[in-house]
N, C-alpha and C positions, 0 to 999 in steps of 0.2 A: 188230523194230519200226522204222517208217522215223523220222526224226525230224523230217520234217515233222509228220507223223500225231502224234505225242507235243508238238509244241507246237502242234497246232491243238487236241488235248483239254487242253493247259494251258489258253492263251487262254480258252478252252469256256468249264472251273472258275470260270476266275478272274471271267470278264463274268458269270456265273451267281451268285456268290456277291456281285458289287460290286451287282447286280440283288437280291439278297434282302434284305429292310428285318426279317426277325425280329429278326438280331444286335443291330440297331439301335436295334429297341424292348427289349427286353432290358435293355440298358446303358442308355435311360433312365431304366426303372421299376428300375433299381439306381441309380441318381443320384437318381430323386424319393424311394426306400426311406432311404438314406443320409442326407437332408438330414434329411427327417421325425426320422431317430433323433438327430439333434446336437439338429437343438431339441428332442426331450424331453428330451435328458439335458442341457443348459443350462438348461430347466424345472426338471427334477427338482432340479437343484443349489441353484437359486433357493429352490426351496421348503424342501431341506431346510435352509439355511443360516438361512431364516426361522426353522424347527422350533426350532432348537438354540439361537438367542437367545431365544425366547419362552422353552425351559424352564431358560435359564441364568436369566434375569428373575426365575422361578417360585424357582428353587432359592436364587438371592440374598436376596429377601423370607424364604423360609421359615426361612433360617439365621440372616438379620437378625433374624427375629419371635420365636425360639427362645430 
């Protein structure tokens, strides 16, 4: 194999693959997937943190009233 010939099908690859946008979008819809799930689970946190004072609330009175 000459090595002219093996770095003009490098070049080829490489302008072939700088030219393909799939990778691209890819690694977005994993950055917008990614984002999505911190704010749920910052959500999720929120809410449970709310849960757990309401039934500490609940369980304070009920022991108070007892």
């Amino acid at each position: 194999m000459k090595p002219r010939s093996l770095l003009r099908r490098l070049t080829g690859r490489v302008s072939l693959s700088l030219r393909d946008s799939r990778g691209a979008t890819a690694v977005e819809y994993g950055l917008i997937l990614a984002l999505i799930v911190i704010v749920m689970i910052v959500a999720l946190k929120q809410v449970a943190n709310a849960n757990t004072d309401m039934w500490r609330n609940v369980s304070d009175k009920v022991v108070a009233a007892g």
